[in-house]
Backbone as CSV, one residue per row, in Angstrom:
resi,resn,N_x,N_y,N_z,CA_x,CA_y,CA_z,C_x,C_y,C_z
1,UNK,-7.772,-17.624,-2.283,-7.088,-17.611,-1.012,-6.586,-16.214,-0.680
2,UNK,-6.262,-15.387,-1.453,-5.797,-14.391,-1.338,-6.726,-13.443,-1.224
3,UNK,-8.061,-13.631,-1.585,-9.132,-12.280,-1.112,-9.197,-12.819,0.553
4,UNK,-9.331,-13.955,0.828,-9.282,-14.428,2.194,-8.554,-13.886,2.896
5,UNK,-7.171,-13.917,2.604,-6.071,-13.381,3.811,-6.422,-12.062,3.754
6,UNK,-6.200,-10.954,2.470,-6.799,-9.673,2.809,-7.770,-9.783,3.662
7,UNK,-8.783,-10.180,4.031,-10.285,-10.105,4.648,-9.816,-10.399,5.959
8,UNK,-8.963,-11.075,6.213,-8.283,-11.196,7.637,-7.615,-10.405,7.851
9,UNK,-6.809,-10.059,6.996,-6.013,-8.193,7.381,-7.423,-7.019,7.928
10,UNK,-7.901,-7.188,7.085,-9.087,-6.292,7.697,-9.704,-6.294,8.937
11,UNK,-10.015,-7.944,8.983,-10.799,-8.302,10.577,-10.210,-7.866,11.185
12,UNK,-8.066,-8.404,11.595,-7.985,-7.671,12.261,-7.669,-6.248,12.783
13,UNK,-7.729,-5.679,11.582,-7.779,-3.819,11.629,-8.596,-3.262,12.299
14,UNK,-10.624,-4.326,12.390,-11.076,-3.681,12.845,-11.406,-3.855,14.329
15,UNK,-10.288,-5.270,14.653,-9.781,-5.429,15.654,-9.085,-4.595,16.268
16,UNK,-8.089,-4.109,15.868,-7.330,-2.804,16.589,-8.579,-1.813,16.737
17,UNK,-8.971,-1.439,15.627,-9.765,-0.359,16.300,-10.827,-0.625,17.761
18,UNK,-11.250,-1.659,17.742,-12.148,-2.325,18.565,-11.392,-2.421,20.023
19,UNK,-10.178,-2.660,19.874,-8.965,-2.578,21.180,-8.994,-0.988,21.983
20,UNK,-8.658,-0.411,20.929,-8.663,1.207,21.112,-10.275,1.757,21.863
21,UNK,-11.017,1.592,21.072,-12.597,1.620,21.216,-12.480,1.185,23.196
22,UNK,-12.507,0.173,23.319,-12.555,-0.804,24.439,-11.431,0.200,25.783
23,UNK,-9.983,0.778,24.686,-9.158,1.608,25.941,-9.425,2.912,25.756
24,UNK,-9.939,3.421,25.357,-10.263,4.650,25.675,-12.237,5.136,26.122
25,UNK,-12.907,4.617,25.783,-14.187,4.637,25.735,-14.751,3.938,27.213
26,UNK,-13.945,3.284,27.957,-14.832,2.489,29.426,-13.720,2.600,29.993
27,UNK,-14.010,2.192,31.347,-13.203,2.480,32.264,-11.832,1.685,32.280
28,UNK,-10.733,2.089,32.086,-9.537,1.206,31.738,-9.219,-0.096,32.790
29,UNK,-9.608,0.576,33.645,-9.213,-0.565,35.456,-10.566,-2.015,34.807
30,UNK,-11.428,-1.204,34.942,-12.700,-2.345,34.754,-12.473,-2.985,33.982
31,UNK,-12.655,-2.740,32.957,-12.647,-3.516,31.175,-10.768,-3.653,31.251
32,UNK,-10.536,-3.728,31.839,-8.794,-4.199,31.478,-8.517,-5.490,30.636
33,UNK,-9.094,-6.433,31.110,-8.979,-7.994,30.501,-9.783,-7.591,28.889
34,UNK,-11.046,-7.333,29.102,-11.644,-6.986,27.346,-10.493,-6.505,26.529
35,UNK,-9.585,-4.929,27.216,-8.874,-4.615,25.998,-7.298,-5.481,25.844
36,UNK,-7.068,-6.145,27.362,-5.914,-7.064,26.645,-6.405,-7.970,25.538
37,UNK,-7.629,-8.829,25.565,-7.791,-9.711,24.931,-8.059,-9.459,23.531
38,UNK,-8.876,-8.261,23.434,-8.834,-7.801,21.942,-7.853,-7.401,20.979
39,UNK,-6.540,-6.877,21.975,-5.704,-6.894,21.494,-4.707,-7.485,21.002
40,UNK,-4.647,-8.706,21.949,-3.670,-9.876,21.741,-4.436,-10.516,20.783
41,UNK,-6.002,-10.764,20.316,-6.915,-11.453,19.099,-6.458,-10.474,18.141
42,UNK,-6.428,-9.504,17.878,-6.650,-8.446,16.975,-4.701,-8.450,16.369
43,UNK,-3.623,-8.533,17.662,-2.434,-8.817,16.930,-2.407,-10.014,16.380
44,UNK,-2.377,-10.981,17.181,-2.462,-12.530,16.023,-2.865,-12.241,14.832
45,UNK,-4.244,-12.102,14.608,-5.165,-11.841,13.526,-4.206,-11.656,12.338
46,UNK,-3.425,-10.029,13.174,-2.559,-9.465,12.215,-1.393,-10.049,11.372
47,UNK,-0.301,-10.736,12.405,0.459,-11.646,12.298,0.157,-12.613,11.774
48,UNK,-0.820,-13.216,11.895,-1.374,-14.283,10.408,-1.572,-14.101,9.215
49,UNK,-2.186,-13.080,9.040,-2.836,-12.387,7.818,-1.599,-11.998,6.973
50,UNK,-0.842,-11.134,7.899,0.427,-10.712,6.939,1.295,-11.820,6.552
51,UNK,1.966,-12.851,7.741,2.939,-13.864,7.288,2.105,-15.018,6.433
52,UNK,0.953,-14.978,6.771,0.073,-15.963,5.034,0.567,-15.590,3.654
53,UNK,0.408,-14.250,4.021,0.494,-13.337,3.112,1.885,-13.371,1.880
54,UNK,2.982,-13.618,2.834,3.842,-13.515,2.715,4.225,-14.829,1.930
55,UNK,3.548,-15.817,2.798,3.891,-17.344,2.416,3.449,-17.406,1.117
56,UNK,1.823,-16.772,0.579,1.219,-17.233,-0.579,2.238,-16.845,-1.418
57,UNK,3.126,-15.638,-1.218,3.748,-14.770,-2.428,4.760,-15.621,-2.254
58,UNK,5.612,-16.513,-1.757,6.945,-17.015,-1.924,6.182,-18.290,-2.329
59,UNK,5.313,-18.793,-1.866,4.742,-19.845,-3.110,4.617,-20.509,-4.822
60,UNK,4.196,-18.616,-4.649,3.430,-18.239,-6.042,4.574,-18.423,-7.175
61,UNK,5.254,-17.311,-6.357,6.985,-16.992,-6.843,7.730,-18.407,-7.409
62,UNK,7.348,-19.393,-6.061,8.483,-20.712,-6.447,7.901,-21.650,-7.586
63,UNK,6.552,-21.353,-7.676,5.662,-22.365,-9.070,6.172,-21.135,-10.063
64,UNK,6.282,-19.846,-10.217,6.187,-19.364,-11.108,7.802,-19.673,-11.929
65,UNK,8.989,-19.499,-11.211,9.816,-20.158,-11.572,10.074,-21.502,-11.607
66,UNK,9.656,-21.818,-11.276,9.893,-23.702,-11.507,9.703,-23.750,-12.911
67,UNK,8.241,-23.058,-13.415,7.759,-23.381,-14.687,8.776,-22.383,-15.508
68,UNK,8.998,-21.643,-15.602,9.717,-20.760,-16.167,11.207,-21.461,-16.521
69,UNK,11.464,-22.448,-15.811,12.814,-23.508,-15.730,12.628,-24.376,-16.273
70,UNK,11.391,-25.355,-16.445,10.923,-26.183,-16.804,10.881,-26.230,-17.866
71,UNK,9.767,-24.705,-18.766,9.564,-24.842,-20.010,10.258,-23.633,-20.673
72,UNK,11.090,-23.067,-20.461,12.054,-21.979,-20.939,11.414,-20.850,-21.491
73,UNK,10.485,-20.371,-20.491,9.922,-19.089,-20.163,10.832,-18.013,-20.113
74,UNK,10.200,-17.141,-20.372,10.778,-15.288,-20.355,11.306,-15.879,-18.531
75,UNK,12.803,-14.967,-18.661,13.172,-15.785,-17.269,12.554,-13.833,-16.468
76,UNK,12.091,-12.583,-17.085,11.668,-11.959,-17.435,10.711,-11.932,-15.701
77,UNK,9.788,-13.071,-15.976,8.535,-13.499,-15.290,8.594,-13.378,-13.580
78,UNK,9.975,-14.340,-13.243,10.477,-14.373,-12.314,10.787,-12.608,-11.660
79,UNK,11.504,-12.552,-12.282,12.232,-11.255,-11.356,10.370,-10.319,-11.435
80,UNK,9.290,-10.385,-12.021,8.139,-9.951,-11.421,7.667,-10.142,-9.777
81,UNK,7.989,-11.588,-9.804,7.525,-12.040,-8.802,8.569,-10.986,-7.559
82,UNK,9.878,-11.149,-8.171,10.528,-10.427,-6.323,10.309,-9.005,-6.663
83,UNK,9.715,-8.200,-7.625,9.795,-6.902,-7.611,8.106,-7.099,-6.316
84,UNK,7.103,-8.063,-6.713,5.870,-8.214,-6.142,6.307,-7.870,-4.743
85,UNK,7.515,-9.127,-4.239,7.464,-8.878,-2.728,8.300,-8.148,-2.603
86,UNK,9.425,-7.279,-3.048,10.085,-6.362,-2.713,8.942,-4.772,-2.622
87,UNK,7.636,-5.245,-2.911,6.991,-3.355,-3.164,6.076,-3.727,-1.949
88,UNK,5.357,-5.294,-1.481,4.846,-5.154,-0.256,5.342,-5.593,1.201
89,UNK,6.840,-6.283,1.214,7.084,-7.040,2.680,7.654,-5.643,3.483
90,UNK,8.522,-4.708,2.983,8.987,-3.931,3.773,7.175,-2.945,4.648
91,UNK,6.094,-2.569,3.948,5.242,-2.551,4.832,5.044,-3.651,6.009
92,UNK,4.520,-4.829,5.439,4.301,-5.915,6.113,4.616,-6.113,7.329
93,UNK,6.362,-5.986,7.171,7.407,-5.928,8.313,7.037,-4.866,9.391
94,UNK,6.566,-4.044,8.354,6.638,-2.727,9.655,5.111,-2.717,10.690
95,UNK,3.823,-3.468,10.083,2.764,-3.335,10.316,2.999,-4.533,11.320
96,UNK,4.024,-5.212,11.139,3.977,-6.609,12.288,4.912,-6.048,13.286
97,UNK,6.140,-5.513,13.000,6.495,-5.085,14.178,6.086,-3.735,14.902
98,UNK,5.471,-2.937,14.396,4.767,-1.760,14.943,3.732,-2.763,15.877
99,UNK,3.011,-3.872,15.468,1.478,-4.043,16.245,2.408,-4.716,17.583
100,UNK,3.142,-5.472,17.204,3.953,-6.730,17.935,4.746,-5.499,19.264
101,UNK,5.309,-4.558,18.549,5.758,-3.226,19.729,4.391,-2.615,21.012
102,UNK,3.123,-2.198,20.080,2.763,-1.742,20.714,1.817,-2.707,21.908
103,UNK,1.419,-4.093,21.149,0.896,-5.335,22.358,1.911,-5.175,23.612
104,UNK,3.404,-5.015,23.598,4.439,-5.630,24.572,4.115,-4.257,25.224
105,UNK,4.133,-3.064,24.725,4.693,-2.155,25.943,3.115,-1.742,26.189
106,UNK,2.158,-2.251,26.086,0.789,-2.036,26.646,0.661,-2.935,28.305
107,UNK,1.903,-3.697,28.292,1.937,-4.527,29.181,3.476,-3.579,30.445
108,UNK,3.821,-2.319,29.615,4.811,-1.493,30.391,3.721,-0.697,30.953
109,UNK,2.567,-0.327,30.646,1.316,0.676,30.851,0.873,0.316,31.813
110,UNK,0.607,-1.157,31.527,-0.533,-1.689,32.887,0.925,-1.715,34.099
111,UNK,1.847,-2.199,33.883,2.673,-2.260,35.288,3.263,-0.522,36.151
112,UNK,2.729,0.508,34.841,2.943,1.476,35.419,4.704,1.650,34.920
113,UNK,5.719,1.208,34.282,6.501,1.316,33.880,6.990,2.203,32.739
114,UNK,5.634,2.538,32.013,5.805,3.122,30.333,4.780,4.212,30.812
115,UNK,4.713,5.136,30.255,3.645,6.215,30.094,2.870,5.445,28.686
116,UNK,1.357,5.844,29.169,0.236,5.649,28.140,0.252,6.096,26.958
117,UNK,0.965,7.298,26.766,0.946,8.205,25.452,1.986,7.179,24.524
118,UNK,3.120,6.134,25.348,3.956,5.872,24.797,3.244,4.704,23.575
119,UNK,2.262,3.766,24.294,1.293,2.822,23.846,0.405,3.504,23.443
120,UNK,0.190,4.587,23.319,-1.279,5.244,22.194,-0.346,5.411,21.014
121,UNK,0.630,6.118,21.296,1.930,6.546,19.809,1.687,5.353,19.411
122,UNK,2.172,4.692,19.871,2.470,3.373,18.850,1.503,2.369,18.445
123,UNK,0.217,2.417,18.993,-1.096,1.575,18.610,-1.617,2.742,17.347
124,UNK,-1.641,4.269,17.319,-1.886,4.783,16.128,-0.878,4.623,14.672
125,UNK,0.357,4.467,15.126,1.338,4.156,13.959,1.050,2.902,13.282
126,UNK,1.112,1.782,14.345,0.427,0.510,14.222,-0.653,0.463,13.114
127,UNK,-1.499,1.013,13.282,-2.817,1.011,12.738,-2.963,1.808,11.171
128,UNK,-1.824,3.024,11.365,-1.794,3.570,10.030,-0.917,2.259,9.093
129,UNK,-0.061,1.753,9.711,1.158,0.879,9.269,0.090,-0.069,8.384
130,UNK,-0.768,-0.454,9.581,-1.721,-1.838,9.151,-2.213,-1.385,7.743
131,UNK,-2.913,-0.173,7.780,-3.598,-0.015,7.125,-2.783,0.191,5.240
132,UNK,-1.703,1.087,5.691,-0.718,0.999,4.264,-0.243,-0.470,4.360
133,UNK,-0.291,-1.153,5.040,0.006,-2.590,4.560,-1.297,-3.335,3.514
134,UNK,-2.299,-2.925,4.191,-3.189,-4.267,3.216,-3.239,-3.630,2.295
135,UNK,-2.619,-1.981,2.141,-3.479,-1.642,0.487,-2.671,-1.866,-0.396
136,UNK,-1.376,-1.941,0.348,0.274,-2.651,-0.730,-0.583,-4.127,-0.795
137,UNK,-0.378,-4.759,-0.507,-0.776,-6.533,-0.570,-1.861,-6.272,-1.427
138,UNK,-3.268,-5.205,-0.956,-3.747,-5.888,-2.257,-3.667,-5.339,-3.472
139,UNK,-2.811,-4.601,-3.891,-2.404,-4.563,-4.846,-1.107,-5.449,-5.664
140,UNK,-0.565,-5.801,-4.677,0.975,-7.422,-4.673,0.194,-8.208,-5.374
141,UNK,-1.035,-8.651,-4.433,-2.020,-9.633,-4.899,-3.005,-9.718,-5.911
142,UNK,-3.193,-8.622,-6.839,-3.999,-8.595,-7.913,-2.754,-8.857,-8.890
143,UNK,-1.832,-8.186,-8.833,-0.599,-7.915,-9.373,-0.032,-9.594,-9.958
144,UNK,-0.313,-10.543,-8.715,0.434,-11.948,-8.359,-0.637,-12.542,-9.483
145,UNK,-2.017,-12.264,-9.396,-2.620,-13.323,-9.950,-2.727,-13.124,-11.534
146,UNK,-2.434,-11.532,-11.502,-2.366,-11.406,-13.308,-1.314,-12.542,-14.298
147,UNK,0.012,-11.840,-12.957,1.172,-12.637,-13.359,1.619,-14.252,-13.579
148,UNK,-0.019,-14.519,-12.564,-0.100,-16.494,-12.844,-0.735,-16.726,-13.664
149,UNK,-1.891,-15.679,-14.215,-2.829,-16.345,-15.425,-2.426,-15.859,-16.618
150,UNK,-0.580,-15.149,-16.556,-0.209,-14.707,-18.041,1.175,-15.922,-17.984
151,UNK,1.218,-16.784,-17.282,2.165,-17.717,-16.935,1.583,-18.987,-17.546
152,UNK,0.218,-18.989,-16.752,-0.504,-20.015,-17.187,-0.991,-19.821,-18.481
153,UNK,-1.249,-18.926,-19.638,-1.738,-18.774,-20.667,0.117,-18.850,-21.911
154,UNK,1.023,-18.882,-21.445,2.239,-18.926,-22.139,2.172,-20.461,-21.986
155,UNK,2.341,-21.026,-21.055,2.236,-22.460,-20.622,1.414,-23.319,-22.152
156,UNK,0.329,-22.693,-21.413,-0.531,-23.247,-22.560,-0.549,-23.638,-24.125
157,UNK,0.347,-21.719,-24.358,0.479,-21.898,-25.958,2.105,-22.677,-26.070
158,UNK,2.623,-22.372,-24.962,3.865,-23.782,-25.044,3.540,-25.084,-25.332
159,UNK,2.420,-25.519,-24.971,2.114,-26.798,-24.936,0.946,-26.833,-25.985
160,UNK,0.755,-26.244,-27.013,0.014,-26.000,-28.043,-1.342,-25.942,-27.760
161,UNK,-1.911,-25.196,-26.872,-3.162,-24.961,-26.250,-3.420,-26.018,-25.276
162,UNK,-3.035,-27.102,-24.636,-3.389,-27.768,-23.609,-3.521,-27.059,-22.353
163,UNK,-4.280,-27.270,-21.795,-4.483,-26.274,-20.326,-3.349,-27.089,-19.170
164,UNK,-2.811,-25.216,-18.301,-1.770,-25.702,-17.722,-1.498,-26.483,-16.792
165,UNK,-1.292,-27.389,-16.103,-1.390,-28.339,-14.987,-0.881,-27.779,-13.820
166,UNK,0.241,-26.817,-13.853,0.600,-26.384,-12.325,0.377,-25.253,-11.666
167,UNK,-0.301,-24.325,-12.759,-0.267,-23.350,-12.105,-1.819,-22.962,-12.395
């Protein structure tokens, strides 16, 4: 599940770029609807990908302590898990509200309210943001699954080699 959501961080990265592509490359008046729509597909995208993201790791986290409570695990294990999301949500945060900033005031552009440079600034920050986001996650996420199959292998020799049931 987790190479999945990365792969959706990506789609929509190359969604933003594809937005950008679409506003700067054809005529902005003409193609107007193409680059709202790619953009508003390409933020969702984003906003899914990351808050999945987010969800799998507070998941992971809550089986990893449960068991750790359960069978009187290194309590050790746990505090892995919040160092996991303490090293990728503060990107996360910023790659969702950077994209989530620059969708709204693309809509100050078209009414003529915002200068363009203001929505290019912030669709390039956006995009660098995005991009230091998925490479934190996937590293959270290789990080997450070591930490379940050295959970699940303690489990095991807890339970005198029986394979683990919850995790």
């Amino acid at each position: 599940m987790a190479r999945a959501l990365l792969l959706l961080g990506w789609l929509a990265t190359a969604g933003l770029v594809a937005t950008a592509a679409v506003g700067y490359l054809v005529d902005g008046s003409r193609y107007f609807d193409l680059h709202l729509l790619t953009g508003l597909g390409a933020a969702l995208l984003l906003l899914f990908s990351h808050c999945w993201i987010m969800f799998f790791l507070i998941g992971t986290g809550k089986a990893i302590r449960e068991a750790v409570a359960e069978h009187a695990l290194d309590p050790e294990l746990v505090e892995r898990t919040k160092e996991l999301k303490n090293a990728c949500y503060p990107a996360l945060m910023l790659a969702m509200g950077l994209a989530m900033t620059a969708f709204i005031v693309g809509g100050g552009v078209a009414t003529q309210v915002i200068p363009a440079w203001v929505h290019q600034a912030l669709f390039f920050l956006a995009l660098l943001a995005q991009v230091r986001a998925l490479l934190k996650e996937h590293g959270a996420l290789g990080r997450n699954a070591e930490l379940m199959a050295e959970v699940d292998r303690r489990l095991a020799a807890a339970d005198g080699g029986a394979p683990a049931a919850g995790l």
